[in-house]
C-alpha positions as CSV (number, residue, x, y, z in Angstrom):
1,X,-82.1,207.1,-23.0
2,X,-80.7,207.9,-19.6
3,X,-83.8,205.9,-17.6
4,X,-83.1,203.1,-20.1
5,X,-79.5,202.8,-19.5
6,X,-80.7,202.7,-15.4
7,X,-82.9,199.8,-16.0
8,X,-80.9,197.8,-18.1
9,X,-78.0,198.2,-15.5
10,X,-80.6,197.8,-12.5
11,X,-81.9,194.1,-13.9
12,X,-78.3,192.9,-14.6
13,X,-77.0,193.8,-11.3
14,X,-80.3,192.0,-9.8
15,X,-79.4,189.0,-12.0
16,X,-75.6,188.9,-10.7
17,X,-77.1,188.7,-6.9
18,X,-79.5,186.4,-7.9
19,X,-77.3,184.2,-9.7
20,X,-74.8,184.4,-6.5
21,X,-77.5,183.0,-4.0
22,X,-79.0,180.5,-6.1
23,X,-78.3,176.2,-5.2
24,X,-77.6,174.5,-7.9
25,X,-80.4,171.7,-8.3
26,X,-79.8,168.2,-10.1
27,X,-81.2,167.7,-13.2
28,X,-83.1,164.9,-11.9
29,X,-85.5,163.0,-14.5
30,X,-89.3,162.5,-14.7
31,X,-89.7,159.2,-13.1
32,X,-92.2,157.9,-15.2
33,X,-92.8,154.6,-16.0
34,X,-93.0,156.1,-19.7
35,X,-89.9,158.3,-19.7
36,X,-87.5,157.6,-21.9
37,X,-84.3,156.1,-21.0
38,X,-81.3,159.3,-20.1
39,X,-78.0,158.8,-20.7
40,X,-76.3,157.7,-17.2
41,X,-79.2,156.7,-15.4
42,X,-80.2,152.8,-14.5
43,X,-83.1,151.0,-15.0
44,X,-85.2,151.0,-12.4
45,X,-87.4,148.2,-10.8
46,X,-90.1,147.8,-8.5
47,X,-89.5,146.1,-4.9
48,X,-92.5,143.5,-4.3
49,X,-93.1,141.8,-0.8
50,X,-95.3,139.7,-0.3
51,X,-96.0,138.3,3.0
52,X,-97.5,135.2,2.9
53,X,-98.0,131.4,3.9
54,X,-98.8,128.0,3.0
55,X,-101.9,128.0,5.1
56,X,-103.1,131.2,3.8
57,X,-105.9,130.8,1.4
58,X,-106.1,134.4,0.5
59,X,-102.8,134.6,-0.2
60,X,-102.9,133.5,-3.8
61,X,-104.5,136.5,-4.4
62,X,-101.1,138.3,-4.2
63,X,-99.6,135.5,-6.1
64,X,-101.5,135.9,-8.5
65,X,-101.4,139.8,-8.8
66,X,-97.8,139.0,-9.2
67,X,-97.9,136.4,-11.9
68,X,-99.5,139.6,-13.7
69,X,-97.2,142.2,-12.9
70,X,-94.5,139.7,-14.2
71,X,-95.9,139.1,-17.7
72,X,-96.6,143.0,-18.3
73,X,-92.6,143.6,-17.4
74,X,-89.3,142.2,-16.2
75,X,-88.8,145.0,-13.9
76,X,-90.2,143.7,-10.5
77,X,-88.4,142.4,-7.9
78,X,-89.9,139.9,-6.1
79,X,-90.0,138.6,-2.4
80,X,-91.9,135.9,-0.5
81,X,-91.9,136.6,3.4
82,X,-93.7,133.5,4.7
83,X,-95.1,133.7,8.2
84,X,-96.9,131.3,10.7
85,X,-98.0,127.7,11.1
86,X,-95.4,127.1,7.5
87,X,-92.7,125.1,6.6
88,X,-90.4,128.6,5.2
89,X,-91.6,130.3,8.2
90,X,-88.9,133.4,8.1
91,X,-88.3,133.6,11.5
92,X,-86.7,137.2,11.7
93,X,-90.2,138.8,10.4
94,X,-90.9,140.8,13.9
95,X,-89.0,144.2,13.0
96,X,-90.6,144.2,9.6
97,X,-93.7,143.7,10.7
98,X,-93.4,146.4,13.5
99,X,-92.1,148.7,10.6
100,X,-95.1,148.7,8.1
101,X,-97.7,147.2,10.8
102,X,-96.5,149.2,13.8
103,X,-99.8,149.1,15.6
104,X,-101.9,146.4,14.4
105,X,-102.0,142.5,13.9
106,X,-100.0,141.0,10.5
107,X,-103.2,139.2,9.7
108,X,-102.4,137.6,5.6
109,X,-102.2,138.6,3.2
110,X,-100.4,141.5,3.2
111,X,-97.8,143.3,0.2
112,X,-96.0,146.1,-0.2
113,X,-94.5,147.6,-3.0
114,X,-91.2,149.4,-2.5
115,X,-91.4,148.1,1.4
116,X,-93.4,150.7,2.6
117,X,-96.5,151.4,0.3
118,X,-99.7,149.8,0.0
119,X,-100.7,147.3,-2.4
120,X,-104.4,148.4,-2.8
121,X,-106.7,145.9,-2.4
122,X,-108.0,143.8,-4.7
123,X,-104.3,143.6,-5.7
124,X,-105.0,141.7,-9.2
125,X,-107.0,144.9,-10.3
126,X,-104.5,147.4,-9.1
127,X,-101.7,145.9,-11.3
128,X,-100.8,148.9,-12.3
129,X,-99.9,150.4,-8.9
130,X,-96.6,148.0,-8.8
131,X,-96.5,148.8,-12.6
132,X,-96.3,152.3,-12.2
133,X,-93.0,152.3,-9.8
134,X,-90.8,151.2,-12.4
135,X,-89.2,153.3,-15.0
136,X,-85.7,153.7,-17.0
137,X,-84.1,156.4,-15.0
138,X,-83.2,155.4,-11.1
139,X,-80.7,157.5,-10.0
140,X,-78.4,154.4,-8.6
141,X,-78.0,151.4,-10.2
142,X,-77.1,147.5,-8.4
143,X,-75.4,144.8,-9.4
144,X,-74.4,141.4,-8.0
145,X,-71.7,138.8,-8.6
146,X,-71.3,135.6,-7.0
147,X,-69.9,132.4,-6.3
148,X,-71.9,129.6,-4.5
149,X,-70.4,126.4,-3.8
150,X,-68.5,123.9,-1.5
151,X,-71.2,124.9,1.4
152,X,-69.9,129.0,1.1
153,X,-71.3,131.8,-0.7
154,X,-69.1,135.1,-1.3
155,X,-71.3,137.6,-2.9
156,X,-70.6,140.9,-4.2
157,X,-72.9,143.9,-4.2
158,X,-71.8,146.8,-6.3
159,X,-73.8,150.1,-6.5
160,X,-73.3,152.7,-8.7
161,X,-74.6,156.4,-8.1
162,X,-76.0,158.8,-11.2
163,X,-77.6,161.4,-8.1
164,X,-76.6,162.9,-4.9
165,X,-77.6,160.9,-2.4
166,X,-77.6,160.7,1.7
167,X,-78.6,158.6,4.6
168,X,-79.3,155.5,2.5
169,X,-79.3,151.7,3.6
170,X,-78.6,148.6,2.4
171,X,-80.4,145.4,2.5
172,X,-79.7,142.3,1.0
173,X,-81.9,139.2,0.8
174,X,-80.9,135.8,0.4
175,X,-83.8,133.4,-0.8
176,X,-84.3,130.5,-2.5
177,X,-86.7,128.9,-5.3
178,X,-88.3,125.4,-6.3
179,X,-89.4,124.9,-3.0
180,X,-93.1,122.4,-3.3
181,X,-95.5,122.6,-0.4
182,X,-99.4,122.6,-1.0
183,X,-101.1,126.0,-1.2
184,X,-104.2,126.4,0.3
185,X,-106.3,128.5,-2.1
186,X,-109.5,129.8,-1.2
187,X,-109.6,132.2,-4.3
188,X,-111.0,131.7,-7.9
189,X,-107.7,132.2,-9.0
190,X,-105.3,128.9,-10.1
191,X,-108.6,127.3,-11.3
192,X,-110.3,128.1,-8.0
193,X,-108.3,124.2,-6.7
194,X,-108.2,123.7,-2.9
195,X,-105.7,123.0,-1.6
196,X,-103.3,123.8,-4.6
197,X,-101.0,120.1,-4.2
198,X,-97.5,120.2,-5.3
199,X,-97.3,124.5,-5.6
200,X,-93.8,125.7,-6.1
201,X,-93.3,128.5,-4.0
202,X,-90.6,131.1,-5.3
203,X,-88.3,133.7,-4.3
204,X,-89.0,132.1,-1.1
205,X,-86.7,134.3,2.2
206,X,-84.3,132.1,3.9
207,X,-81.8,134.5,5.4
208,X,-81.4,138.6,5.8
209,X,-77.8,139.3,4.2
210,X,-77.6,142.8,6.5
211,X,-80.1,144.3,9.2
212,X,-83.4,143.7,7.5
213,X,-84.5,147.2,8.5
214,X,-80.9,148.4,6.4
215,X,-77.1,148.8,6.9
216,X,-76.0,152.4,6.6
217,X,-73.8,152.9,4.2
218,X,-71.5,154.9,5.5
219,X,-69.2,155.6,2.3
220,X,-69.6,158.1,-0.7
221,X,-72.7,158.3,-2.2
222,X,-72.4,161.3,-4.2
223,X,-73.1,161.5,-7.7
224,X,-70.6,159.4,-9.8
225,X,-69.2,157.1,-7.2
226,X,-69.7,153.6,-6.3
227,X,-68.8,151.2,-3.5
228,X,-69.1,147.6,-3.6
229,X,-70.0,145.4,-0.2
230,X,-69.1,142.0,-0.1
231,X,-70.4,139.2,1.9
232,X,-69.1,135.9,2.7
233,X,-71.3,133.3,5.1
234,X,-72.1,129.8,4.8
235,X,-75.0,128.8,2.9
236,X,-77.6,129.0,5.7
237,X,-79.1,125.5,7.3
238,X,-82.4,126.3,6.1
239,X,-81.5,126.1,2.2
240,X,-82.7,122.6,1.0
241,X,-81.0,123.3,-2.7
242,X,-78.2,125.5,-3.3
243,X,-78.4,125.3,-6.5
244,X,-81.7,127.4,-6.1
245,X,-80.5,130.2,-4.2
246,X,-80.9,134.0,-5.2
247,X,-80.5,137.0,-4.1
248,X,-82.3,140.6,-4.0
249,X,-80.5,143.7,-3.0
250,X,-82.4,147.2,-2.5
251,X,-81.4,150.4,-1.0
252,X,-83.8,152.5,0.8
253,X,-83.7,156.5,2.1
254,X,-84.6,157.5,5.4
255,X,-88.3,156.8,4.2
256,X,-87.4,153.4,4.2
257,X,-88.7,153.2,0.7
258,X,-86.9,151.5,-1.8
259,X,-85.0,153.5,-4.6
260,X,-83.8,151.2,-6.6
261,X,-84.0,147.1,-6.4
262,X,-82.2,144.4,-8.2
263,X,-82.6,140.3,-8.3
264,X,-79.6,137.5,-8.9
265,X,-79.1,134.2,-9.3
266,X,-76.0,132.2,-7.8
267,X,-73.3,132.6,-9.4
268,X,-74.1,135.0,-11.9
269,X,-71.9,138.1,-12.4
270,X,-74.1,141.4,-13.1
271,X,-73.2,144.5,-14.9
272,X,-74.9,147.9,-14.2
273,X,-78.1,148.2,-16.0
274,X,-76.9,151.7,-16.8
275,X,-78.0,153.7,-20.1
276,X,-76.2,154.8,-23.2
C-alpha cells in the first residue's frame, strides 16, 4: 500500500514539472490538399510563376500545364513574368531571377510554384505537384478591394491571421490581361500551330506593387489579428487597358516561399475566404 501511495505521488509530481516546462504548440492542421475545411482557417491557394516570352517556343509548355491545373481547381494563382526580345518584357526581373537562379543563366522556360520550388519537368505531367500545394486550411487568409479609374488606382490589401506568425513579407503584383501577341510554339500542344497568331496572353506583370523580393511587415502578425496595406499609384504607362488590370497578393516567410496567395480584379471588393 505504502510503495503504491509513493508511486502514485512520485508520477503526479513528475507530471506537475512536466506540465510547468512544456510550450504550448498551435494546433496547426494537416495541410493536405484533402483535409477538410477547420473552422477559422482560409482557403488556401497555390502561387504559379511562370516566366516566359513571346519568342519562347517551349514556353507553351508551361501554358499549357497551367490551362490544366486550372480546370482541375480554382485555387491557383497565376503569374506571367515575360522576359527578353518581348513586347511585356517586365523590366524589373533581375532580383527574381538572382533569387531562384542565383548561379546560372534564366534560360525559358522556367516556373515555380510558391516562388521558390521547382516545377518538375515535363510540367503538363506533374500537374499534380502545383495541385498538391493547395488545400482548405492556410493559416492567413488575403483579400483585396479596389478602385481603378480616372488614371488612379487605390487598392487595399487586407490579411487576416488564424496562426502565429513572424518575419513575413508582402508582395503585391499588378498585371494585366487581354493582351494579343503571337506565340511561338514549338510544342505539340495548342494543336502543335507555329507561330500561335493572335494568342492572348494573361495575367501578364506590368508593375511590382512592393519590393518584388517582399516588404516586411512590420505590424502584428499574431494569431487573430489583421492589418490592412493600402496602395495608391497611377495606373502604370505600360497598361494598354485598364479595364484589364488585376492584381495578385502573396506573403512569403523567411524561406521566401509563399504561404498563402490570392488574385483580384479591378475594382472588386474581396471578403476573407475564411471557414465556418
Amino acid at each position: 500500500m505504502g510503495k503504491t501511495y509513493y508511486l502514485n505521488f512520485l508520477f503526479f509530481v513528475l507530471l506537475f514539472v512536466s506540465c510547468g516546462d512544456t510550450n504550448v504548440v498551435e494546433n496547426i492542421p494537416d495541410g493536405g490538399v484533402d483535409t477538410p475545411p477547420i473552422s477559422g482557417y482560409f482557403k488556401k491557394r497555390v502561387l504559379i510563376e511562370d516566366y516566359t516570352g513571346t519568342w519562347c517556343g517551349n514556353c507553351t509548355r508551361v501554358s499549357y500545364a497551367i490551362d490544366q491545373v486550372k480546370e482541375q481547381s480554382d485555387k491557383a494563382v497565376t503569374v506571367a513574368i515575360h522576359n527578353g526580345n518581348d513586347p511585356f518584357h517586365f523590366a524589373g526581373i533581375a532580383p527574381l531571377k538572382n533569387l531562384i537562379l542565383p548561379n546560372s543563366p534564366l534560360a525559358l522556360p522556367v516556373s515555380r510554384l510558391n516562388r521558390m520550388i521547382v516545377w518538375t519537368f515535363p510540367e503538363p505531367t506533374n500537374v499534380q505537384e502545383a495541385l498538391n500545394l493547395t488545400g482548405n486550411n492556410s493559416g492567413l487568409g488575403i483579400a483585396m478591394n479596389s478602385n481603378v479609374e480616372n488614371g488612379n488606382i487605390n487598392l487595399d490589401v487586407n490579411v487576416k491571421f488564424a496562426l502565429n506568425y513572424s518575419n513575413l513579407k508582402l508582395i503585391v503584383y499588378l498585371l494585366e490581361d487581354n493582351l494579343v501577341y503571337s506565340q511561338r510554339n514549338y510544342t505539340t500542344y495548342y494543336n502543335n500551330v507555329n507561330p500561335i497568331t493572335n494568342y492572348v496572353h494573361n495575367h501578364v506583370l506590368r508593375a511590382s506593387m512592393t519590393d518584388i523580393l517582399g516588404e516586411t511587415i512590420s505590424g502584428n502578425t499574431s494569431a487573430g489579428s489583421s492589418f490592412t496595406k493600402n496602395f495608391t499609384i497611377p495606373v502604370p504607362s505600360n497598361i494598354a487597358n485598364a479595364d484589364n488590370i488585376n492584381f495578385v497578393a502573396f506573403l512569403v516567410g523567411e524561406d521566401n516561399i509563399a504561404i498563402n496567395a490570392r488574385a483580384s480584379h479591378a475594382n472588386e471588393n474581396q471578403e476573407f475566404e475564411e471557414n465556418p
